[in-house]
Biopython code that builds the backbone (N, CA, C, O; Angstrom):
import numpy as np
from Bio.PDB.StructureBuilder import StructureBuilder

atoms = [
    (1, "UNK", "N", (162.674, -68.944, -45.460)),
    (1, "UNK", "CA", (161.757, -69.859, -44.803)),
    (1, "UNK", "C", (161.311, -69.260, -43.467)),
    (1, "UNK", "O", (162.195, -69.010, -42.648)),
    (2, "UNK", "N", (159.730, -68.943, -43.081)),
    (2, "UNK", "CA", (159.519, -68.524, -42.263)),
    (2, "UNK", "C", (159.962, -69.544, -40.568)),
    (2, "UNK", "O", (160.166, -70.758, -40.550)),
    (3, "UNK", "N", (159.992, -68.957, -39.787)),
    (3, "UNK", "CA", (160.162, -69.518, -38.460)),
    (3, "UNK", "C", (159.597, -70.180, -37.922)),
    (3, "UNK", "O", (159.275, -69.383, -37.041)),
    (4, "UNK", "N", (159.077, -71.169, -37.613)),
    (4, "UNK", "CA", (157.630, -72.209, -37.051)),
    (4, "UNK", "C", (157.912, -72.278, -35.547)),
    (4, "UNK", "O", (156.915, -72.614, -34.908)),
    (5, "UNK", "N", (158.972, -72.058, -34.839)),
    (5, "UNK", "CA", (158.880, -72.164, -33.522)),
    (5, "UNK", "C", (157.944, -71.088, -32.598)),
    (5, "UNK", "O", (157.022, -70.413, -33.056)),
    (6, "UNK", "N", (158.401, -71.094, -31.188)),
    (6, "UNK", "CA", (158.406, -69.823, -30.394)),
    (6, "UNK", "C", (159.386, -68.251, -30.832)),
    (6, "UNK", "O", (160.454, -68.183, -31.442)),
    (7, "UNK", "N", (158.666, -67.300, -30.341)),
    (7, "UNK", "CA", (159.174, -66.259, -30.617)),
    (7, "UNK", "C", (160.778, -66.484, -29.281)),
    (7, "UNK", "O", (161.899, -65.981, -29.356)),
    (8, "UNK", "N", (160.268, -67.300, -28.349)),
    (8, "UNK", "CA", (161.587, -67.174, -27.300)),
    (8, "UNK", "C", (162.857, -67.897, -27.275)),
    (8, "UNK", "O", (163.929, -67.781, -26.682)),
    (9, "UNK", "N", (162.065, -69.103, -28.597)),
    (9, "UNK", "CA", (163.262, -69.842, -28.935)),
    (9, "UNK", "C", (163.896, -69.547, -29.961)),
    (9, "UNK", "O", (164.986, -70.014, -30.291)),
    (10, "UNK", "N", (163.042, -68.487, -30.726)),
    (10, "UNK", "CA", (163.370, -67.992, -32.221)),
    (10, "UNK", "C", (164.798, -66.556, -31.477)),
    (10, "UNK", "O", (165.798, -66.504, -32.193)),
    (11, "UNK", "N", (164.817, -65.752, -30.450)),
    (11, "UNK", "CA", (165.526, -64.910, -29.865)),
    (11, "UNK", "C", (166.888, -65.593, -29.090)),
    (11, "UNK", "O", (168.074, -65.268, -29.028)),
    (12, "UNK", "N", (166.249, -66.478, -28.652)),
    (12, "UNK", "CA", (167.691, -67.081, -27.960)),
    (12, "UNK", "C", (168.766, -68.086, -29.241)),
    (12, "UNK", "O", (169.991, -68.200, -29.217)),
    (13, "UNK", "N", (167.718, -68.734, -30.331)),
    (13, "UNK", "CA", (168.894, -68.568, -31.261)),
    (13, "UNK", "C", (169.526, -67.671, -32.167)),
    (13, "UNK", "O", (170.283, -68.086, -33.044)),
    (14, "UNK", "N", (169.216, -66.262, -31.982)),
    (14, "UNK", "CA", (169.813, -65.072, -32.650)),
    (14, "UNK", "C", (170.414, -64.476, -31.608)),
    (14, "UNK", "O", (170.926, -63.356, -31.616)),
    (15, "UNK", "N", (170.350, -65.206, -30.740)),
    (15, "UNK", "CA", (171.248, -64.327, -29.335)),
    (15, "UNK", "C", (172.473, -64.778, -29.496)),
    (15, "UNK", "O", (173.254, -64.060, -28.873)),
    (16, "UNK", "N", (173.015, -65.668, -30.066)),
    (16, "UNK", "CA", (174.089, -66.042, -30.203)),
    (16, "UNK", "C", (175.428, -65.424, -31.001)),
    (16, "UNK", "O", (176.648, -65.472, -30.843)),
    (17, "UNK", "N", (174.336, -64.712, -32.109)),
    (17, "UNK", "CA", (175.622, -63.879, -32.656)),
    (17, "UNK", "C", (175.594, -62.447, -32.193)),
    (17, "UNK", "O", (174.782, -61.523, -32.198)),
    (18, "UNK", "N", (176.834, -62.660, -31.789)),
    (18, "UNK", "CA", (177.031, -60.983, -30.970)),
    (18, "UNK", "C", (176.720, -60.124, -31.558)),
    (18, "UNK", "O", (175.874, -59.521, -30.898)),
    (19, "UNK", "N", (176.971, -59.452, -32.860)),
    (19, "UNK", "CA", (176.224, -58.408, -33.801)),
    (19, "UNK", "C", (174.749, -58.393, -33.422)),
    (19, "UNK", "O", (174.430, -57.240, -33.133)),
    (20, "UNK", "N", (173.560, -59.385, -33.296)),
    (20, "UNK", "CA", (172.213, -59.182, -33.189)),
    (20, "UNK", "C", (172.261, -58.849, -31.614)),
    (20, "UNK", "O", (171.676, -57.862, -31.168)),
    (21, "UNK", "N", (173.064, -59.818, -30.721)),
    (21, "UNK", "CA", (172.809, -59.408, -29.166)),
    (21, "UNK", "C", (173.040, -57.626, -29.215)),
    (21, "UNK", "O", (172.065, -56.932, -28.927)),
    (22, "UNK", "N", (174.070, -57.100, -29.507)),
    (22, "UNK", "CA", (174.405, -56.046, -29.306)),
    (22, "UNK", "C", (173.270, -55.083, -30.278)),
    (22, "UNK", "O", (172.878, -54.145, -29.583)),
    (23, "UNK", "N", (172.734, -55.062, -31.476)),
    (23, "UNK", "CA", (171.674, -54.549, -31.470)),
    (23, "UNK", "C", (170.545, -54.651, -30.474)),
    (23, "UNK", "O", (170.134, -53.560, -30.078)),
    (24, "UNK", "N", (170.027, -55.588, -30.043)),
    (24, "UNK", "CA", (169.060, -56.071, -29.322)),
    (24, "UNK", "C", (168.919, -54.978, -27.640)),
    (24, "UNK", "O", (167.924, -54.419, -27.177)),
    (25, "UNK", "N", (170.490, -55.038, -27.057)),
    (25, "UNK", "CA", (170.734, -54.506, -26.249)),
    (25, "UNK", "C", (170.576, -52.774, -26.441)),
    (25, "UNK", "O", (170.226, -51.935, -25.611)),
    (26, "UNK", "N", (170.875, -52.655, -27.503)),
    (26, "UNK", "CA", (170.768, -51.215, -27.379)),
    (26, "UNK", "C", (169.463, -50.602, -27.872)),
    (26, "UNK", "O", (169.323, -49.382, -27.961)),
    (27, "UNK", "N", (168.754, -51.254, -28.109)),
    (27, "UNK", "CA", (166.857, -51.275, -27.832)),
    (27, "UNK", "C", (166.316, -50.930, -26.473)),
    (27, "UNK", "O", (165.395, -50.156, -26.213)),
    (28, "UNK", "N", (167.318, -51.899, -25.360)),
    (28, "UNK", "CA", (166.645, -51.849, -24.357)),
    (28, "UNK", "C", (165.734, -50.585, -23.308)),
    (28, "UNK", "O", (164.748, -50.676, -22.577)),
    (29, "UNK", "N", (166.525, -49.596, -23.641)),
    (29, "UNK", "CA", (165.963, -48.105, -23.463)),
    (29, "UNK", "C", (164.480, -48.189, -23.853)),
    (29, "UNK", "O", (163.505, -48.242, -23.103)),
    (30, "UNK", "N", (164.529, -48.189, -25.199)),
    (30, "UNK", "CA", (163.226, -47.726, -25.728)),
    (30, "UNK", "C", (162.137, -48.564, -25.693)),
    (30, "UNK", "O", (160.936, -48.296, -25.684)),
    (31, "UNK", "N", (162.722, -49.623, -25.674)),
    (31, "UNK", "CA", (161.960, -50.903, -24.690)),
    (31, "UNK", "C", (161.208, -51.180, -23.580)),
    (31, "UNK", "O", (160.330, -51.920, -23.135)),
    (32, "UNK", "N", (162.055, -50.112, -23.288)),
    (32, "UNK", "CA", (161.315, -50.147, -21.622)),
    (32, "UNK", "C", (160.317, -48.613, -21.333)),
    (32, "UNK", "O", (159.365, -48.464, -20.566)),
    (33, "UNK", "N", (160.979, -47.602, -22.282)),
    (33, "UNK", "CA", (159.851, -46.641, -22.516)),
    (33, "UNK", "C", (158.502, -46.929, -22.687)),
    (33, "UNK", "O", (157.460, -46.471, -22.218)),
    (34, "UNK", "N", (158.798, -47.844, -23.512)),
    (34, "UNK", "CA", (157.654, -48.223, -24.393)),
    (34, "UNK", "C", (156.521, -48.471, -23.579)),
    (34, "UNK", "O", (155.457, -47.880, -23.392)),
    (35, "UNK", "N", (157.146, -49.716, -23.060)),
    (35, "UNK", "CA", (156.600, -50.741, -21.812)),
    (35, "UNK", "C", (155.895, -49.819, -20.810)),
    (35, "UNK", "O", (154.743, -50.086, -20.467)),
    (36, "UNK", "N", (156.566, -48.694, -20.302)),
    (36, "UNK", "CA", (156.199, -47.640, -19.314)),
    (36, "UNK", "C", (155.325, -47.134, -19.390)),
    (36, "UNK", "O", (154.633, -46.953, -18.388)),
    (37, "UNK", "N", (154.766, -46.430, -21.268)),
    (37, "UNK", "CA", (153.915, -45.793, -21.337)),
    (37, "UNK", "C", (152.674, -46.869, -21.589)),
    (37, "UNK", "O", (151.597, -46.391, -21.230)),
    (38, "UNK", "N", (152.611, -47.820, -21.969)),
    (38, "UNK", "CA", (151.956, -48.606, -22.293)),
    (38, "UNK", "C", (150.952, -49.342, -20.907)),
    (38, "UNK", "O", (149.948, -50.046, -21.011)),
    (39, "UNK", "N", (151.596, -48.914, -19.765)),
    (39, "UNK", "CA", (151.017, -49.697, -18.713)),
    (39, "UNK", "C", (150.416, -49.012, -17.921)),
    (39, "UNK", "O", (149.372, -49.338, -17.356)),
    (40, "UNK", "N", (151.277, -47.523, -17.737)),
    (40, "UNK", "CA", (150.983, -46.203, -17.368)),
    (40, "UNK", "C", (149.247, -46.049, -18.115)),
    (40, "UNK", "O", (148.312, -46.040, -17.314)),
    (41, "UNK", "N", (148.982, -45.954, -19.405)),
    (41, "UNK", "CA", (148.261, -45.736, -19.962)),
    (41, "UNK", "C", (146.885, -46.819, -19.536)),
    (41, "UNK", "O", (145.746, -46.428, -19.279)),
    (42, "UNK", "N", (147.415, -48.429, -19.550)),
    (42, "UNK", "CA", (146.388, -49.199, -19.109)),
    (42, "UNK", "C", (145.522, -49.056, -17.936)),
    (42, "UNK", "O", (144.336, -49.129, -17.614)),
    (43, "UNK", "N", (146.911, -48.772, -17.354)),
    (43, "UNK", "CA", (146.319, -48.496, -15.241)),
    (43, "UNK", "C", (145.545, -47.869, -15.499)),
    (43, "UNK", "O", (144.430, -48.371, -15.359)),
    (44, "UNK", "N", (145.586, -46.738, -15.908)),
    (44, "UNK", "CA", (144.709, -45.535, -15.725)),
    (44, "UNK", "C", (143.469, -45.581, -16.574)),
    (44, "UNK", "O", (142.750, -44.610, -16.812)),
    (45, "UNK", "N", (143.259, -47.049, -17.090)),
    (45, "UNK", "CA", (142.125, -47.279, -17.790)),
    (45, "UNK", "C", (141.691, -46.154, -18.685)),
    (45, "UNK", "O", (140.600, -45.628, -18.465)),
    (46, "UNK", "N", (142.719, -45.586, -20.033)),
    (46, "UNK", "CA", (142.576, -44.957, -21.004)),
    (46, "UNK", "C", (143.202, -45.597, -21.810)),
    (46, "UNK", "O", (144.299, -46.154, -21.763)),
    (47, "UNK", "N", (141.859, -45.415, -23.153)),
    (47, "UNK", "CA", (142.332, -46.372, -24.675)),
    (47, "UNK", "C", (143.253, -44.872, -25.218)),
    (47, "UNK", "O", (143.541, -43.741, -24.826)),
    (48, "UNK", "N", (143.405, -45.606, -26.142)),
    (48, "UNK", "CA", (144.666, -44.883, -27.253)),
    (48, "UNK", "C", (143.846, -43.693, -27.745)),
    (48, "UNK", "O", (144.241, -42.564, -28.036)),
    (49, "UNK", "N", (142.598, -44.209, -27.771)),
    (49, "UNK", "CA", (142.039, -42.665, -28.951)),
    (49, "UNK", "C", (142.074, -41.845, -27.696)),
    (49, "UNK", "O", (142.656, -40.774, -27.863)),
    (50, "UNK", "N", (141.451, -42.121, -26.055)),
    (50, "UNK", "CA", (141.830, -41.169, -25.048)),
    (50, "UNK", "C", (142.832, -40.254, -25.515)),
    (50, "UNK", "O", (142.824, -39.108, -25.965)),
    (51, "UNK", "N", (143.798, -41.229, -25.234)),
    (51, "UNK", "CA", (144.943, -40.532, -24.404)),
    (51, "UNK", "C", (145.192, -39.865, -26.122)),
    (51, "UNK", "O", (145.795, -38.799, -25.996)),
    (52, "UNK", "N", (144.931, -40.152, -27.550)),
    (52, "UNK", "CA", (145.438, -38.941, -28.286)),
    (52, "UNK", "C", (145.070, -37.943, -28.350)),
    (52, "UNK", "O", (145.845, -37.033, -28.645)),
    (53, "UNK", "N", (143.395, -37.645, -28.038)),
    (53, "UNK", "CA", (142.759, -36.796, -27.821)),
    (53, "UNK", "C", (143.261, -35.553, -26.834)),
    (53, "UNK", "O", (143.150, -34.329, -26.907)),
    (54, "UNK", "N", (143.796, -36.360, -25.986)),
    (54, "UNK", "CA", (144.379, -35.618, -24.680)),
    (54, "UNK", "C", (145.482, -34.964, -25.375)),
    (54, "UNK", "O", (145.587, -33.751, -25.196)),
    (55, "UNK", "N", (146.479, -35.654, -26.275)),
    (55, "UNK", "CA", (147.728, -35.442, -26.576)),
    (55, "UNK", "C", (147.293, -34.320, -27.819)),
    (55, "UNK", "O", (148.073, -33.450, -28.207)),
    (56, "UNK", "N", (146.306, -34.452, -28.208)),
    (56, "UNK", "CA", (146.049, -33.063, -29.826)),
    (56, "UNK", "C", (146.468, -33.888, -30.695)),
    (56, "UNK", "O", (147.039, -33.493, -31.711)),
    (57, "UNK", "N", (146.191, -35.532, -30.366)),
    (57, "UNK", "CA", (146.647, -36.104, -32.073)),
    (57, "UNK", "C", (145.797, -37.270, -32.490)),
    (57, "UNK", "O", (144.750, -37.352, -31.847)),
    (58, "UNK", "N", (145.957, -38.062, -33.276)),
    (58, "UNK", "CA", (145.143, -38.709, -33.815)),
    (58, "UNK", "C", (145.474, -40.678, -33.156)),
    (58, "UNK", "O", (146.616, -41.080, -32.932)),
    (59, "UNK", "N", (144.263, -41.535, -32.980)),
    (59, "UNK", "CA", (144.790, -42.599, -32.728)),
    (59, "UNK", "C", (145.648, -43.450, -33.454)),
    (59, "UNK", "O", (146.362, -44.216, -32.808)),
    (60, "UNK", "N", (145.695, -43.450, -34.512)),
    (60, "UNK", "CA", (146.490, -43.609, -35.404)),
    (60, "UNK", "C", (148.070, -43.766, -34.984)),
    (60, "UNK", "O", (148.904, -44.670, -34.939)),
    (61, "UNK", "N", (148.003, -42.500, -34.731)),
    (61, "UNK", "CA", (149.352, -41.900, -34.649)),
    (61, "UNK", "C", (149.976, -42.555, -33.026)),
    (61, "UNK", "O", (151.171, -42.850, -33.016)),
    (62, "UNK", "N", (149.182, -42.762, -31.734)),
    (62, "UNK", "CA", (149.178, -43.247, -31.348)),
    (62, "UNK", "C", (149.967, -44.360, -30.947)),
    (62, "UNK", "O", (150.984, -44.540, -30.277)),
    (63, "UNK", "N", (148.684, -45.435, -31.951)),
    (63, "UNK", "CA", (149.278, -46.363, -31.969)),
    (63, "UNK", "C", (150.685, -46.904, -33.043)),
    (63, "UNK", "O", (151.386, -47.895, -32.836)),
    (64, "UNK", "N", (150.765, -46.299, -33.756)),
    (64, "UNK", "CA", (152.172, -46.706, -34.778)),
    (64, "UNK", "C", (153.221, -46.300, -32.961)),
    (64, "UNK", "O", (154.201, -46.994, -32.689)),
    (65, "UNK", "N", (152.829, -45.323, -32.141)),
    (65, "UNK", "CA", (154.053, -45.149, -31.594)),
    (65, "UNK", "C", (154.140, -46.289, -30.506)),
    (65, "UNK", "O", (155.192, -46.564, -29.928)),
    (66, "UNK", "N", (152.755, -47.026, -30.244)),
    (66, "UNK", "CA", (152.621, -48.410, -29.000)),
    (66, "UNK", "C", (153.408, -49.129, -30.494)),
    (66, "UNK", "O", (154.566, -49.010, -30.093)),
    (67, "UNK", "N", (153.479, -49.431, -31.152)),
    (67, "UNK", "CA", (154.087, -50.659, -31.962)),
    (67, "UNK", "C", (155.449, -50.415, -32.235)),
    (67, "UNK", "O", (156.016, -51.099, -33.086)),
    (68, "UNK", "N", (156.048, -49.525, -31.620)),
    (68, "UNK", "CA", (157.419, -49.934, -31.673)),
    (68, "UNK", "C", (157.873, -48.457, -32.586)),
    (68, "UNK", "O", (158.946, -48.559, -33.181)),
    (69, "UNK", "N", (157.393, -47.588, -32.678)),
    (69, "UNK", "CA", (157.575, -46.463, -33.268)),
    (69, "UNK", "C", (158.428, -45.516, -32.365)),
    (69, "UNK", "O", (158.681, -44.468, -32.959)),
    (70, "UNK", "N", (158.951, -45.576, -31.090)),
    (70, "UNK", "CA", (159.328, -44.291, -30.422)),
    (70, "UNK", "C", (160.770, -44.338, -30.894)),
    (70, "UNK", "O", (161.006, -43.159, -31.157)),
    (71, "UNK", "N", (161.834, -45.020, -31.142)),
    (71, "UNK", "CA", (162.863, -44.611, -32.071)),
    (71, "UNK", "C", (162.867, -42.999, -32.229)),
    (71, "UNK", "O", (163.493, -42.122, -31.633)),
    (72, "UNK", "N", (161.916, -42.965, -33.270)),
    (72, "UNK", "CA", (162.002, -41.564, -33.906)),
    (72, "UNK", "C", (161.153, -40.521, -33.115)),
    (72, "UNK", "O", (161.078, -39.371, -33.548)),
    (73, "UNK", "N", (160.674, -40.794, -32.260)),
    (73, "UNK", "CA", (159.752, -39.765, -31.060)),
    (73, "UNK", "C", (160.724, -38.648, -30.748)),
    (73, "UNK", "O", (161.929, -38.680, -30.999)),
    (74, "UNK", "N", (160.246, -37.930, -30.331)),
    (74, "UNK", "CA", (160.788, -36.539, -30.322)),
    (74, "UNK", "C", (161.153, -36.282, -28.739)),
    (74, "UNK", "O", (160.128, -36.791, -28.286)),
    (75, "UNK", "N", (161.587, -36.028, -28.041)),
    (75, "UNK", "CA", (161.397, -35.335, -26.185)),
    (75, "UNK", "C", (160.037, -34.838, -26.424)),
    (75, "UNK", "O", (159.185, -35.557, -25.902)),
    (76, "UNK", "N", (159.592, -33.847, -27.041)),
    (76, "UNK", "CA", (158.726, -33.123, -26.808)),
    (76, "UNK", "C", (157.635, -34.049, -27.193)),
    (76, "UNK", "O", (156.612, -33.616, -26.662)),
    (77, "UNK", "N", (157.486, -34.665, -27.582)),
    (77, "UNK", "CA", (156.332, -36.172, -28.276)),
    (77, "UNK", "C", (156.022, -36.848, -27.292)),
    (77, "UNK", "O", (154.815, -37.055, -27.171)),
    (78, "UNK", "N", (157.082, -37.522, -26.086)),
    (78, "UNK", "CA", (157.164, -38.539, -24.956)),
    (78, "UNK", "C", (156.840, -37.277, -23.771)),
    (78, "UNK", "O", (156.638, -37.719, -22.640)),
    (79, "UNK", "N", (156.783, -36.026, -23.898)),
    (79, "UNK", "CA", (156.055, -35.221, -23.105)),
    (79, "UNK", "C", (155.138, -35.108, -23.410)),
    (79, "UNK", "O", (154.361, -35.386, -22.497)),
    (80, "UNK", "N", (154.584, -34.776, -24.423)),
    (80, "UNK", "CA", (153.145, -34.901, -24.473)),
    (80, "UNK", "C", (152.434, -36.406, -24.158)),
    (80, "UNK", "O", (151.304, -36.538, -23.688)),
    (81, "UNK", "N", (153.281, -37.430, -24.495)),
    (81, "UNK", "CA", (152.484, -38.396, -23.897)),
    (81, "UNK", "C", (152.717, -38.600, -22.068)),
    (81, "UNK", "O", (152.038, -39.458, -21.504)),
    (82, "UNK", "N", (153.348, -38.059, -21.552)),
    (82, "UNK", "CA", (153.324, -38.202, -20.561)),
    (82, "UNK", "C", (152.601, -36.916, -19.536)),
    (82, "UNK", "O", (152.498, -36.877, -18.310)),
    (83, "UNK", "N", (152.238, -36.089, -20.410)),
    (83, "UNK", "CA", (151.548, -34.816, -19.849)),
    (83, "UNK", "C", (149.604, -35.610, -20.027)),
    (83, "UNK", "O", (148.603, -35.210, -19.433)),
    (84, "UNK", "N", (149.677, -36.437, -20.746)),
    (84, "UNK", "CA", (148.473, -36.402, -20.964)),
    (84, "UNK", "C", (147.652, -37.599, -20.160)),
    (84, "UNK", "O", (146.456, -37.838, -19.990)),
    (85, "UNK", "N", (149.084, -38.332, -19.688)),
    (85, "UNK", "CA", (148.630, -39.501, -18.805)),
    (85, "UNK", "C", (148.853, -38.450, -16.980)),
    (85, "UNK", "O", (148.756, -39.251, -16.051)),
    (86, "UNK", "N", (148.966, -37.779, -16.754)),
    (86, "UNK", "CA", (149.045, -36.894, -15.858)),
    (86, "UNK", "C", (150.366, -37.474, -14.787)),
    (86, "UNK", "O", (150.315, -37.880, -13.627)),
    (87, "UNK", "N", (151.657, -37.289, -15.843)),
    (87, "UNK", "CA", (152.560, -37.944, -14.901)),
    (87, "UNK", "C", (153.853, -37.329, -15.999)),
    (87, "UNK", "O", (153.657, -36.883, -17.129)),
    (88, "UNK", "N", (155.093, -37.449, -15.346)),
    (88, "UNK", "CA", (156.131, -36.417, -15.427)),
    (88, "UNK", "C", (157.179, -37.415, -16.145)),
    (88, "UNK", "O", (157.587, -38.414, -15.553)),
    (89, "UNK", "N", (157.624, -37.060, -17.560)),
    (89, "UNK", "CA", (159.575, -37.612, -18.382)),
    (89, "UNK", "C", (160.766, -36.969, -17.397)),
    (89, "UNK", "O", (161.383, -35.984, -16.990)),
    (90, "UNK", "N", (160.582, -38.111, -17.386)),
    (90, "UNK", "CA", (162.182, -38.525, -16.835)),
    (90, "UNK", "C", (163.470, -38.962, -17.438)),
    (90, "UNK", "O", (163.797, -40.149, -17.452)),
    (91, "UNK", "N", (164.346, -37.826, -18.034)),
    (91, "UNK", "CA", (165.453, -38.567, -18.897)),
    (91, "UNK", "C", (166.271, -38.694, -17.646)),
    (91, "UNK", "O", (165.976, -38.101, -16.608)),
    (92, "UNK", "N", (167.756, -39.830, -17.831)),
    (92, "UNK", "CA", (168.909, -39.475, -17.075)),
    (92, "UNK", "C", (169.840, -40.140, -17.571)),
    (92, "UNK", "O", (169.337, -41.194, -17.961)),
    (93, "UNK", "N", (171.369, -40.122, -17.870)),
    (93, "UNK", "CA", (172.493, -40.802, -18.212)),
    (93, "UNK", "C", (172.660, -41.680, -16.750)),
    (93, "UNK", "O", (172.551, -41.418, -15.552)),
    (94, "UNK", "N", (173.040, -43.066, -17.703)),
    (94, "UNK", "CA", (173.634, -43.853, -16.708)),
    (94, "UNK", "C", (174.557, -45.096, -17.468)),
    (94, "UNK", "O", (174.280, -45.709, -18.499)),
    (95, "UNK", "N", (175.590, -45.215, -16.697)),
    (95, "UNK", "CA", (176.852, -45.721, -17.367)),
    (95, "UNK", "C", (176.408, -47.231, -18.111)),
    (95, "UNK", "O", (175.592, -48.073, -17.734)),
    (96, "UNK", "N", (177.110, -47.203, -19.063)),
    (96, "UNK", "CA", (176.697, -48.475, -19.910)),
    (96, "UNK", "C", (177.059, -49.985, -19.167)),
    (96, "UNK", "O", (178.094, -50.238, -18.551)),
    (97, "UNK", "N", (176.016, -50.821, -19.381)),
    (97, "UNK", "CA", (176.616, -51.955, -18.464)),
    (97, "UNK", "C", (177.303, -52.933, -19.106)),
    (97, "UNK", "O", (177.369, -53.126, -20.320)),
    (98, "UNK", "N", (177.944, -53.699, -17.992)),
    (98, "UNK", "CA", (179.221, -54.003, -18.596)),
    (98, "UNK", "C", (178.975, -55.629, -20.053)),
    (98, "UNK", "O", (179.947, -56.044, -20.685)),
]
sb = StructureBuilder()
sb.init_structure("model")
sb.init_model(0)
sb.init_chain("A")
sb.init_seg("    ")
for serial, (resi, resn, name, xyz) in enumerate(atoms, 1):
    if name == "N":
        sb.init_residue(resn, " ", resi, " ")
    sb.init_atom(name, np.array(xyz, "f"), 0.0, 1.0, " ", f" {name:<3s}", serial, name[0])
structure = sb.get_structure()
């Protein structure tokens, strides 16, 4: 049966079982990548086919990676998208919170 509520009330009742919280949480990384390149990209008032053009790839491709595709992104993939928005990847370890 599909869900008829909010998407925020539909999350806070799957927040409850620790198995989904703890998936959920360990999204948060790529989550926020996501988010980064996505805004990075707006500011600078460039659409997707821009910035693939820039990148040597197709919009397409692009966009599967704005919808939740960077999972499987490569370092060298999130550099090219960040070479093409004219701004620098930043990896770094930092201790898991508690």
């Amino acid at each position: 049966m599909p869900y008829k509520g909010t998407f925020k009330k539909h999350l806070a009742e799957r927040m409850k079982a620790p198995e989904f919280q703890k998936a959920w949480h360990n999204l948060d990384p790529e989550f926020e990548l996501l988010e980064s390149f996505i805004k990075a990209r707006e500011k600078k008032g460039i659409t997707q086919a821009e910035l693939a053009k820039k990148m040597g790839t197709k919009q397409p491709a692009l966009s599967r990676l704005e919808r939740g595709g960077f999972s499987g992104a490569t370092v060298e993939t999130l550099k090219k998208i960040a070479d093409a928005l004219d701004m620098r990847l930043v990896v770094k370890l930092q201790n898991k919170r508690a």
